[in-house]
N, CA, C and O atoms as CSV, one atom per row, in Angstrom:
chain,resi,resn,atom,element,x,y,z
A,1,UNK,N,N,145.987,55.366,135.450
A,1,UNK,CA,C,145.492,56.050,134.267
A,1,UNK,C,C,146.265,55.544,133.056
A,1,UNK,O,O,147.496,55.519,133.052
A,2,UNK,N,N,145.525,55.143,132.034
A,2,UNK,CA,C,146.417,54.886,130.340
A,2,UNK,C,C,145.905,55.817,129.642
A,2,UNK,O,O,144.734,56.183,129.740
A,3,UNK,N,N,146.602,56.203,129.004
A,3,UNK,CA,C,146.657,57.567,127.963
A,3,UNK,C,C,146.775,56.285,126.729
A,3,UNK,O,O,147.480,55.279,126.814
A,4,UNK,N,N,145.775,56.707,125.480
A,4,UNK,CA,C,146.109,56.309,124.034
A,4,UNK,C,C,146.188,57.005,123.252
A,4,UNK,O,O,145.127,57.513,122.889
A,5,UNK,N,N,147.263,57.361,122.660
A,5,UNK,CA,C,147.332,57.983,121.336
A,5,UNK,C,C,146.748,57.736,120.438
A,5,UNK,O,O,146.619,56.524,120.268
A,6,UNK,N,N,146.270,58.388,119.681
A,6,UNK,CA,C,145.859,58.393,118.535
A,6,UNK,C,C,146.349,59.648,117.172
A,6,UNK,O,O,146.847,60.771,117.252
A,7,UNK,N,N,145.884,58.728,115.891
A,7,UNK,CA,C,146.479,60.026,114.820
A,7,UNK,C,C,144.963,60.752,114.819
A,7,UNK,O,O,143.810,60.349,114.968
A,8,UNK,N,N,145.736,62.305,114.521
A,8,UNK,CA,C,144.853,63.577,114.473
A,8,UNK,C,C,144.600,63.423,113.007
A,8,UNK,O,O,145.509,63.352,112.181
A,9,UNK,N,N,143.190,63.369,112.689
A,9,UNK,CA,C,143.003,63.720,111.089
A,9,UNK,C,C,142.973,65.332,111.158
A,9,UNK,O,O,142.706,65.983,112.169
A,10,UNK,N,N,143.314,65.877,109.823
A,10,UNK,CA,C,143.598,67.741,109.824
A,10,UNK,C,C,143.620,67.502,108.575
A,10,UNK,O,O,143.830,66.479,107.923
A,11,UNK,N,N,143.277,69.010,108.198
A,11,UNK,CA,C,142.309,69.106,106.615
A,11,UNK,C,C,144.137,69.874,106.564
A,11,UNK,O,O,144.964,70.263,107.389
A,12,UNK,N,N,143.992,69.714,104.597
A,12,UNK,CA,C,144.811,69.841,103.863
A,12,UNK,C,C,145.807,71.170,104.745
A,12,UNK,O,O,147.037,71.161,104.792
A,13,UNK,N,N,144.764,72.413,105.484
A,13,UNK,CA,C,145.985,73.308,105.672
A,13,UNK,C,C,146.266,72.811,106.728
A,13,UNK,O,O,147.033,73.613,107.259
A,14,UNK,N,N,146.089,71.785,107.520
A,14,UNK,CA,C,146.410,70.991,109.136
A,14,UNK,C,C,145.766,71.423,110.111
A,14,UNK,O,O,145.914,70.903,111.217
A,15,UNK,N,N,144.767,72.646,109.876
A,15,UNK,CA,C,143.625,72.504,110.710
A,15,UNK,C,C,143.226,70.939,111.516
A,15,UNK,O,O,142.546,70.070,110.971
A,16,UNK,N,N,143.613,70.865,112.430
A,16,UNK,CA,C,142.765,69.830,112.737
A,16,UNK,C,C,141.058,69.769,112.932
A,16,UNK,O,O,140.248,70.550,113.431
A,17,UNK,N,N,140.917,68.101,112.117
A,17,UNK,CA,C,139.183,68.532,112.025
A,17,UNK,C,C,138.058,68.305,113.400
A,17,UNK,O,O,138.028,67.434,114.270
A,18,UNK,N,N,137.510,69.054,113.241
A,18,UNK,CA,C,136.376,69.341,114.084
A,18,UNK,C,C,135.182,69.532,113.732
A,18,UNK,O,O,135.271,69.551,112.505
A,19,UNK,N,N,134.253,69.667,113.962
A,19,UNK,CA,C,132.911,70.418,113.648
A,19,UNK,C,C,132.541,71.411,113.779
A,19,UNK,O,O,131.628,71.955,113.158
A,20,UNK,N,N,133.278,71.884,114.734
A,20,UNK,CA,C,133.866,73.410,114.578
A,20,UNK,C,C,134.482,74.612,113.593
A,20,UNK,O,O,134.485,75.829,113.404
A,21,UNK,N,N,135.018,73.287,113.092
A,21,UNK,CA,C,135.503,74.098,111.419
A,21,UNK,C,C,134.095,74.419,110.845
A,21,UNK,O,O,133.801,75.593,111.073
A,22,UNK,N,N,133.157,73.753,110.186
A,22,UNK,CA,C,132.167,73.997,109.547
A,22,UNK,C,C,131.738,75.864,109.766
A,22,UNK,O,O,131.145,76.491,108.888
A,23,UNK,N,N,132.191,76.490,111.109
A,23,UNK,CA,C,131.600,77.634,111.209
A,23,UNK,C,C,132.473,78.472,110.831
A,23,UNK,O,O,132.256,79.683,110.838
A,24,UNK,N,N,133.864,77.805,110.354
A,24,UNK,CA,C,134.453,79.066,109.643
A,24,UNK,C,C,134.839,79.234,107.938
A,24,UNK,O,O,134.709,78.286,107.163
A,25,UNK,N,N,135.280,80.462,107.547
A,25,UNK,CA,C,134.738,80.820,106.458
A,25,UNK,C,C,136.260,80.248,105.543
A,25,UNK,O,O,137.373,80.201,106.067
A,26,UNK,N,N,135.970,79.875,104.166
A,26,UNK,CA,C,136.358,79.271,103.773
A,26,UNK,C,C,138.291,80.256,103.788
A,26,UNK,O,O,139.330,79.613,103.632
A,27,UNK,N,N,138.270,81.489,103.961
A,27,UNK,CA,C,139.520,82.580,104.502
A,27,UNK,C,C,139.978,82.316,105.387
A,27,UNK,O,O,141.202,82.179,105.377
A,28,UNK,N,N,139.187,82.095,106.686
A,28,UNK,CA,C,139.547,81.802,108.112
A,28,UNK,C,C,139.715,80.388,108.242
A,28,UNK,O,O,139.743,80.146,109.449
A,29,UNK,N,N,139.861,79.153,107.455
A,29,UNK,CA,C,140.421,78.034,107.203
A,29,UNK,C,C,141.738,77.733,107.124
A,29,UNK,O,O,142.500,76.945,107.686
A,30,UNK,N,N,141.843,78.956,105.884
A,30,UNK,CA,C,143.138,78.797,105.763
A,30,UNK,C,C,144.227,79.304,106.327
A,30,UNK,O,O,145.314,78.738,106.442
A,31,UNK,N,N,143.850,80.686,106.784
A,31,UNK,CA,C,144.514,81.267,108.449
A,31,UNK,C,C,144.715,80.482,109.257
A,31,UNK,O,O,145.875,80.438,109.667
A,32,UNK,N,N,143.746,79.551,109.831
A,32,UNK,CA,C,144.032,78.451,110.947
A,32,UNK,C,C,144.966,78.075,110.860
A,32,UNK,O,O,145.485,77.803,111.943
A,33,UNK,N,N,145.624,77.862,109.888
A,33,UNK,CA,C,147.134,76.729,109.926
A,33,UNK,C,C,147.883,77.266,110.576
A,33,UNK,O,O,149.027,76.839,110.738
A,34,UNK,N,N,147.308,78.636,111.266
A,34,UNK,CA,C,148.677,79.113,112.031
A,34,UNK,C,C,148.838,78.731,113.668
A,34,UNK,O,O,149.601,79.194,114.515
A,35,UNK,N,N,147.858,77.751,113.751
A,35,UNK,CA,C,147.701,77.053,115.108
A,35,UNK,C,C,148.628,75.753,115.336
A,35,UNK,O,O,149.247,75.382,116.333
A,36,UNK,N,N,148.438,74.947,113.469
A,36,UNK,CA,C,149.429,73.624,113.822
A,36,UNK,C,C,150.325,74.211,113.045
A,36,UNK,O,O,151.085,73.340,112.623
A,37,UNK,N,N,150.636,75.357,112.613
A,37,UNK,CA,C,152.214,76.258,112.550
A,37,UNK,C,C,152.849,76.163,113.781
A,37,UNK,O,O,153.904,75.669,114.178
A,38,UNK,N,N,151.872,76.801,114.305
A,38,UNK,CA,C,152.555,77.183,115.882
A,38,UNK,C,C,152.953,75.784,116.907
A,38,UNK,O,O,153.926,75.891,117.653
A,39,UNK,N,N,152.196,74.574,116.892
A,39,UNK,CA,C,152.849,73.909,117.019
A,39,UNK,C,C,154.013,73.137,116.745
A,39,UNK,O,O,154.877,72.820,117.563
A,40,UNK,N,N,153.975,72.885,115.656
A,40,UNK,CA,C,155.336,72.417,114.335
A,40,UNK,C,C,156.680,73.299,114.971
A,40,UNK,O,O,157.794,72.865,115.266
A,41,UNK,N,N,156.066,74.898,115.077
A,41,UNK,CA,C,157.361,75.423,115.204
A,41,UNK,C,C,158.008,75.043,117.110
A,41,UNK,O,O,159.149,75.169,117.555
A,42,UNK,N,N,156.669,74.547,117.857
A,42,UNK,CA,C,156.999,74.567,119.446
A,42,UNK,C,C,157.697,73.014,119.599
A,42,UNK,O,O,158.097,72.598,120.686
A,43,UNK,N,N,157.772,72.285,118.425
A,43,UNK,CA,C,158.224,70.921,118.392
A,43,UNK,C,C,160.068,71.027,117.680
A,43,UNK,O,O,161.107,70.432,117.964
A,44,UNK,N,N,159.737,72.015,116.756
A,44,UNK,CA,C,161.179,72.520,115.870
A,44,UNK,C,C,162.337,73.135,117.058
A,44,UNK,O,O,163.403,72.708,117.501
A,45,UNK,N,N,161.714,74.056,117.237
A,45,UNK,CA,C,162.433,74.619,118.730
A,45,UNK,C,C,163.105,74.044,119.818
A,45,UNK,O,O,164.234,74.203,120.281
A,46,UNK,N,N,161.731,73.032,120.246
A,46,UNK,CA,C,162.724,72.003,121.279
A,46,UNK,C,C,163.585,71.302,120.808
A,46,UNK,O,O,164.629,71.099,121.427
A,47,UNK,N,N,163.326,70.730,119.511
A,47,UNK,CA,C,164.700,69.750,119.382
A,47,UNK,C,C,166.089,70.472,119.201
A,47,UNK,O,O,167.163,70.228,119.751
A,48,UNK,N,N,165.734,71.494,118.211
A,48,UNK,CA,C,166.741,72.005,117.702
A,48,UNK,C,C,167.691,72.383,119.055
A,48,UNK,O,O,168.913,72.236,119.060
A,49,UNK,N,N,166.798,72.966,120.355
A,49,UNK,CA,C,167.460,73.410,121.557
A,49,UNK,C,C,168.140,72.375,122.646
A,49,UNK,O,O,168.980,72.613,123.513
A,50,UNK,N,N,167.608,71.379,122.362
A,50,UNK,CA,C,168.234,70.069,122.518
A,50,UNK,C,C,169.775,69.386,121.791
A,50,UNK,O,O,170.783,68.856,122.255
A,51,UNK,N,N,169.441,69.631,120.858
A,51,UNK,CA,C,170.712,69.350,119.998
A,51,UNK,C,C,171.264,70.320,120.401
A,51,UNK,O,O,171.950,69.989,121.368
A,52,UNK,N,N,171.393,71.901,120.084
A,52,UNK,CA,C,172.181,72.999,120.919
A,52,UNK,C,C,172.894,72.371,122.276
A,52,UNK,O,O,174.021,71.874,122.288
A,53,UNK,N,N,172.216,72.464,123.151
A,53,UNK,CA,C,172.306,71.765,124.790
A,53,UNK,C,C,172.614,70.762,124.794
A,53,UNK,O,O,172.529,70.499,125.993
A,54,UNK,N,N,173.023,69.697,124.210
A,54,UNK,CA,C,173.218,68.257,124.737
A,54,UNK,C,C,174.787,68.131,125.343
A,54,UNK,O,O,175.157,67.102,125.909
A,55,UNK,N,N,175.785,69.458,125.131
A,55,UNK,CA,C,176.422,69.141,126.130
A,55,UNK,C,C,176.399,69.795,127.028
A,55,UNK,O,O,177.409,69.649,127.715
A,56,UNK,N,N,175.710,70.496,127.401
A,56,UNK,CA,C,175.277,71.362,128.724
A,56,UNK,C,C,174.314,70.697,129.293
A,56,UNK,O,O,174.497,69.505,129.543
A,57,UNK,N,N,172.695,71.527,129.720
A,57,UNK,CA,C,171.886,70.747,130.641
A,57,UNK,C,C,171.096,69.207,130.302
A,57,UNK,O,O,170.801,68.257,131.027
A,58,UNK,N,N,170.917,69.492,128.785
A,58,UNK,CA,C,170.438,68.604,128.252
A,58,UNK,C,C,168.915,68.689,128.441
A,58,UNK,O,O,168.196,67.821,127.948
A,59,UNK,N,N,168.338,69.856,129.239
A,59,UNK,CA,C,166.373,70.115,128.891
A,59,UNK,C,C,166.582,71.350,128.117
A,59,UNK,O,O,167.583,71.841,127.594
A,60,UNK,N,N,165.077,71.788,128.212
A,60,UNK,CA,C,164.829,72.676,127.762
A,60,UNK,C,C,163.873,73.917,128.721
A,60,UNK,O,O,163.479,73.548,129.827
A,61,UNK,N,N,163.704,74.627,128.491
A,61,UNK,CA,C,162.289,75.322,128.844
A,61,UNK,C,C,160.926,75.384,128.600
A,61,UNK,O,O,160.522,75.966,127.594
A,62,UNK,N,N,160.051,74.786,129.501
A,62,UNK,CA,C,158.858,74.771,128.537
A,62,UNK,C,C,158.669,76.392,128.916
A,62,UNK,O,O,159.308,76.901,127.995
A,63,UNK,N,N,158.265,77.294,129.574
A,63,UNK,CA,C,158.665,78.897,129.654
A,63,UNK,C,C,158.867,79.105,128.133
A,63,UNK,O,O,158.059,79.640,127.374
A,64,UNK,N,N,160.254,78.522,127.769
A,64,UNK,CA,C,160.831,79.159,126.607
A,64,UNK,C,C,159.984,78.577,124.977
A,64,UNK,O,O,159.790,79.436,124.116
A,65,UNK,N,N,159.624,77.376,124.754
A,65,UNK,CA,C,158.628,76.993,123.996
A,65,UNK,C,C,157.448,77.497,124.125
A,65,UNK,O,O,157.061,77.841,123.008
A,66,UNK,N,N,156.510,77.762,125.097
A,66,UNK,CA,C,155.303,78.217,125.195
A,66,UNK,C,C,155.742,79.860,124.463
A,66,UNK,O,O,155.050,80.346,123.569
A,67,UNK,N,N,156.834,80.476,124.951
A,67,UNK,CA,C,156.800,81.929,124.154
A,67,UNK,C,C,157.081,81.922,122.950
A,67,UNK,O,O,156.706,82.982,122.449
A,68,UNK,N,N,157.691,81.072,122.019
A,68,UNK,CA,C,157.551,80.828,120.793
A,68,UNK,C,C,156.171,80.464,120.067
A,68,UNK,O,O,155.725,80.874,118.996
A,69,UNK,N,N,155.645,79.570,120.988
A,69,UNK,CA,C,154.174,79.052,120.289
A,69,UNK,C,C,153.570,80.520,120.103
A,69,UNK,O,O,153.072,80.917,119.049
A,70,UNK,N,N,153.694,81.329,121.370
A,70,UNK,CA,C,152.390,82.166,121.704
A,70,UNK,C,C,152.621,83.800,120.057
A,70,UNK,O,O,151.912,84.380,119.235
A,71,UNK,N,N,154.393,83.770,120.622
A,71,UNK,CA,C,154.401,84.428,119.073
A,71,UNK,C,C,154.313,84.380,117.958
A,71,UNK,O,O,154.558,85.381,117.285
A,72,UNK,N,N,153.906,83.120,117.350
A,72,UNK,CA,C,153.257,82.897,116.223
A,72,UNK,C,C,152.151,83.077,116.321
A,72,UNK,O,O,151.742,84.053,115.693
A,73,UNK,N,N,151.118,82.277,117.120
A,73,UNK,CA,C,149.890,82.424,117.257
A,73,UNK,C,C,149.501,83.937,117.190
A,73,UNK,O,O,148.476,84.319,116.626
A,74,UNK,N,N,150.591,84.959,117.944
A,74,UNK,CA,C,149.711,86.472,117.878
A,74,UNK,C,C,150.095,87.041,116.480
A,74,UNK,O,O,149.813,88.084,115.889
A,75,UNK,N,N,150.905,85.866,116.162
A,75,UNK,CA,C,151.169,86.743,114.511
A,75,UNK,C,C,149.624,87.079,113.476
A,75,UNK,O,O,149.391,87.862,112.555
A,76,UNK,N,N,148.936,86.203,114.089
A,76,UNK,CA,C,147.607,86.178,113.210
A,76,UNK,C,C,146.691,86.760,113.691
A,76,UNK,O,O,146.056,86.293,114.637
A,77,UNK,N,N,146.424,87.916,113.135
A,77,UNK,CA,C,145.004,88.559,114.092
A,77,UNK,C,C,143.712,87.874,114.617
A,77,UNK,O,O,142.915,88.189,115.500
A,78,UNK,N,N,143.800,86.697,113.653
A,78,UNK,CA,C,141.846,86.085,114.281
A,78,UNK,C,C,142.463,85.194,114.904
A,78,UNK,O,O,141.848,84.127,114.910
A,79,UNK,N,N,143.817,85.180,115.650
A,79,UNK,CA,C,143.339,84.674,116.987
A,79,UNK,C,C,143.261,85.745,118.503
A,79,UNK,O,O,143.923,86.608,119.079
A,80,UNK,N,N,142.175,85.106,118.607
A,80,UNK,CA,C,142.008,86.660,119.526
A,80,UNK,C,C,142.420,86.600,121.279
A,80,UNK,O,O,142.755,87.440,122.114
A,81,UNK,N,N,142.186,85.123,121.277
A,81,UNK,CA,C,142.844,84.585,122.477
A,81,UNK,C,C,143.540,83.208,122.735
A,81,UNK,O,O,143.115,82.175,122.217
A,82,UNK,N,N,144.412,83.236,123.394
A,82,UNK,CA,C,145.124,81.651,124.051
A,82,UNK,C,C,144.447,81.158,125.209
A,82,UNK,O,O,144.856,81.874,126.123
A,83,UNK,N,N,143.747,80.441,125.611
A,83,UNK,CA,C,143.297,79.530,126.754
A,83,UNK,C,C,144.305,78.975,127.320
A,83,UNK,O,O,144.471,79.247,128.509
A,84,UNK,N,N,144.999,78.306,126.840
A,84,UNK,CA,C,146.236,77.379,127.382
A,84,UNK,C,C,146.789,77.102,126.477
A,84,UNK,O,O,146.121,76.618,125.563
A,85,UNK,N,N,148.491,77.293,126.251
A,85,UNK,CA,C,149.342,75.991,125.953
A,85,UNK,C,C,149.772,75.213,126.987
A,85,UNK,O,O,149.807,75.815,128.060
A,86,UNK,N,N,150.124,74.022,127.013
A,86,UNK,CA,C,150.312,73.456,128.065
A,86,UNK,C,C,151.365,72.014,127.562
A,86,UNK,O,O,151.131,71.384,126.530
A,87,UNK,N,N,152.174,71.780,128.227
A,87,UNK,CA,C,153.706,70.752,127.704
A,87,UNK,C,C,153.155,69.740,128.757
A,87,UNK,O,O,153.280,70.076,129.934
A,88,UNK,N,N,152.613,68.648,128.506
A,88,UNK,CA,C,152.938,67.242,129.625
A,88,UNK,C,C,153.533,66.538,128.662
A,88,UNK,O,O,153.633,66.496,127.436
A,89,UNK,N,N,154.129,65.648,130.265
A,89,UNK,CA,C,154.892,64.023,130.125
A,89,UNK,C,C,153.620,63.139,129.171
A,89,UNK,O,O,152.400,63.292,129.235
A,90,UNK,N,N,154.093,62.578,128.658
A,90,UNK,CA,C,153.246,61.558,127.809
A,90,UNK,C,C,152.942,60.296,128.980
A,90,UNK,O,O,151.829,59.913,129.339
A,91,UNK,N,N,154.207,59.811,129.424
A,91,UNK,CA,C,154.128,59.066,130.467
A,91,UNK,C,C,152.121,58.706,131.498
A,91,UNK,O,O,151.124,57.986,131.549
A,92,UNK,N,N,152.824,59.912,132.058
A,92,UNK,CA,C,151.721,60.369,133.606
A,92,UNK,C,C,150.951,61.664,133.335
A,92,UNK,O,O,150.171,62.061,134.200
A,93,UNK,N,N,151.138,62.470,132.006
A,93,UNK,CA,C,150.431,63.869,131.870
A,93,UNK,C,C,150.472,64.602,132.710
A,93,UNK,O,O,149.558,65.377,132.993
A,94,UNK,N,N,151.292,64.535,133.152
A,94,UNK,CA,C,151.542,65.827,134.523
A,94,UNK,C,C,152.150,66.775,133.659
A,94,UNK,O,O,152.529,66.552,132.509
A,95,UNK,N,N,152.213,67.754,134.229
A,95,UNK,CA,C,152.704,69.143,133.476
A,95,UNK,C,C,154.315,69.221,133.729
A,95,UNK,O,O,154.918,69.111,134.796
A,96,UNK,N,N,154.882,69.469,132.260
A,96,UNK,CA,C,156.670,69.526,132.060
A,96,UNK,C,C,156.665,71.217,132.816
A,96,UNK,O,O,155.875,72.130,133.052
A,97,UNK,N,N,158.296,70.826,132.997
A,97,UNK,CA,C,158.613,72.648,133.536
A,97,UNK,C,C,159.706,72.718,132.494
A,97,UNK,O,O,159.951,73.751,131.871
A,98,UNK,N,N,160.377,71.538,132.322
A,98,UNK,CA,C,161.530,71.152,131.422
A,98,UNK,C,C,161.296,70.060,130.549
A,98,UNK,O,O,160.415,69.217,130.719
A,99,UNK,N,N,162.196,70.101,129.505
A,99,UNK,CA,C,162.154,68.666,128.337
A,99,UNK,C,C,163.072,68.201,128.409
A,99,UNK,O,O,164.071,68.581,127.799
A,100,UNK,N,N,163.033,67.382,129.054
A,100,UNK,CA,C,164.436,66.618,129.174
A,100,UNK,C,C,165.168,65.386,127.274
A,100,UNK,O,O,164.683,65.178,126.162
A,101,UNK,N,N,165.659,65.227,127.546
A,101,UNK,CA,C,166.314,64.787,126.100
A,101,UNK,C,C,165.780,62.941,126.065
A,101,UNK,O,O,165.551,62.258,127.063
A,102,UNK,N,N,165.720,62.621,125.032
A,102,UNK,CA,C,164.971,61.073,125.114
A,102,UNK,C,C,163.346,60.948,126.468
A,102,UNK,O,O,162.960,60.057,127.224
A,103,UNK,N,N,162.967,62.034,126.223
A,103,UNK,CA,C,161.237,61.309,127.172
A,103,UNK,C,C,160.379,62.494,126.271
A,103,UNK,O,O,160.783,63.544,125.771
A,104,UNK,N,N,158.833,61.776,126.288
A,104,UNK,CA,C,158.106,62.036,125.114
A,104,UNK,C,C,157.170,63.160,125.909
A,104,UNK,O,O,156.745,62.992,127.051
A,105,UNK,N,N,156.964,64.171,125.204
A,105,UNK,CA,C,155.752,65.033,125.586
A,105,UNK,C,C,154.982,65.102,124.956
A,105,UNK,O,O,155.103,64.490,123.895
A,106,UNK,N,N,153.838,65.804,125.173
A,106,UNK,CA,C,152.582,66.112,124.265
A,106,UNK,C,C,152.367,67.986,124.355
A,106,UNK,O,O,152.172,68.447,125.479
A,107,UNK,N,N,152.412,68.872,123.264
A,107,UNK,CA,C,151.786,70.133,123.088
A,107,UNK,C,C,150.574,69.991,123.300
A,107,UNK,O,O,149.988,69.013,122.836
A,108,UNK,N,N,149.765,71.164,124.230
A,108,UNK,CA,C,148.555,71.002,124.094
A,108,UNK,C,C,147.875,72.338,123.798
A,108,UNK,O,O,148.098,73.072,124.761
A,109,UNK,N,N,147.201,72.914,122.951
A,109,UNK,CA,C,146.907,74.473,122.747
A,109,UNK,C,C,145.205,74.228,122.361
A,109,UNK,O,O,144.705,73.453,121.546
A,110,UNK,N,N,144.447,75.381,123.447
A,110,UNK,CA,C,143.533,76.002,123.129
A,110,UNK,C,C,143.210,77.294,122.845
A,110,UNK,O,O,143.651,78.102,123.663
A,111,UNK,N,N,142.578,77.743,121.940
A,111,UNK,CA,C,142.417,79.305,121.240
A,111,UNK,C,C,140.987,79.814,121.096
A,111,UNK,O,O,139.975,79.124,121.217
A,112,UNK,N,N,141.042,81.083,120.830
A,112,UNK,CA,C,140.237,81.405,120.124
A,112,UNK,C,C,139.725,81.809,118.820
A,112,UNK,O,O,138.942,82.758,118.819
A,113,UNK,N,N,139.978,81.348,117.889
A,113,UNK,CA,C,140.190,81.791,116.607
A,113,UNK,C,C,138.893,82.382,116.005
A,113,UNK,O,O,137.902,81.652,116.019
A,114,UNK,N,N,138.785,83.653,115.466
A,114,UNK,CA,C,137.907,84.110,114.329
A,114,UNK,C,C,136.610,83.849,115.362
A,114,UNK,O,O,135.547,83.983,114.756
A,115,UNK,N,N,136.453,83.525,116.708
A,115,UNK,CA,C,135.181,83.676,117.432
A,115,UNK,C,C,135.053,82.312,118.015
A,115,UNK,O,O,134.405,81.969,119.004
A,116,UNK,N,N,135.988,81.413,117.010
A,116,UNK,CA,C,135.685,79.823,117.341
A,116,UNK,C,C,136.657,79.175,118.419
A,116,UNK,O,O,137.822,79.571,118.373
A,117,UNK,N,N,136.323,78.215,119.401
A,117,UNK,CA,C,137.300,77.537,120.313
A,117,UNK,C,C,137.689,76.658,119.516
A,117,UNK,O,O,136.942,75.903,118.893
A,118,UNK,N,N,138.672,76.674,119.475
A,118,UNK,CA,C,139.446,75.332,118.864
A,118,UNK,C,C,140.615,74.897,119.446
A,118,UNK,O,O,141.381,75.820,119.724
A,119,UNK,N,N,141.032,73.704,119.742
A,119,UNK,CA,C,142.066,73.059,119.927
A,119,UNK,C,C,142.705,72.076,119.569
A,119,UNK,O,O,141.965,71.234,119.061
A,120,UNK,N,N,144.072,71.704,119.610
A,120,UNK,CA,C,145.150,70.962,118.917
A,120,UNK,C,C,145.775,70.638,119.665
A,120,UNK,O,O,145.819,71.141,120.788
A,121,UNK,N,N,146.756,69.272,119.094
A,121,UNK,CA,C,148.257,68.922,120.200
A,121,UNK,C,C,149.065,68.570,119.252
A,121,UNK,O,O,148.639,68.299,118.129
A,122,UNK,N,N,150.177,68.530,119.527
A,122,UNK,CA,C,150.919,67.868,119.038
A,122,UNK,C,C,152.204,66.987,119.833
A,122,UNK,O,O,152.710,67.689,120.708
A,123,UNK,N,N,152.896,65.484,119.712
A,123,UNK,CA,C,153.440,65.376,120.338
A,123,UNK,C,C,154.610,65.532,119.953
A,123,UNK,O,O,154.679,65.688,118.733
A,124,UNK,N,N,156.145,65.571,120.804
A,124,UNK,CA,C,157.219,65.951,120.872
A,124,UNK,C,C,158.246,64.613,120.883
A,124,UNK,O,O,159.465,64.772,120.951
């Protein structure tokens, strides 16, 4: 299997774009940002907990990142549900349990926002 990255285009509030956006209201646009908030902050977290840890275990928790993502995300009422966050290896995409220090992951979050499915990643 090869995985390619690519850059995410995302409208000014970082909504990433979809066609999906089109069905929400020009209010619930700008609420969205609290999805690639919530990522930003599940990327802020690990490092910062990394730098913390680097002379101890040197990972992290994905456990402990996914509960950060998820409390932002409920900070916003129109999201009404989480489908998945989910942490893989960039490598092989298998699912992280830990982040280890120098190897690349990818965030992966699906929601429900304001009625709409939407999803985002971000990598680590």
């Amino acid at each position: 299997m090869k995985i390619y990255i690519a850059d995410i285009f995302r409208e000014k509030s970082g909504l990433a774009m979809s066609s999906r956006n089109e069905r929400l209201s020009v209010l619930e646009k700008e609420k969205s940002k609290i999805i690639y908030e919530a990522l930003k902050i599940g990327c802020f977290f690990t490092k910062n907990s990394l730098l913390e840890d680097m002379k101890n275990l040197d990972v992290v928790s994905v456990i402990d990142i996914i509960d950060v993502i998820k409390n932002k995300l409920y900070s916003e009422k129109l999201v009404q549900k989480i489908y998945y966050i989910e942490i893989r290896n960039i490598e092989d995409f298998t699912p992280a349990k830990n982040i280890e220090h120098n190897k690349k992951y990818v965030i992966l979050i699906s929601v429900q926002f304001a009625g709409i499915h939407l999803i985002d990643n971000i990598l680590i």
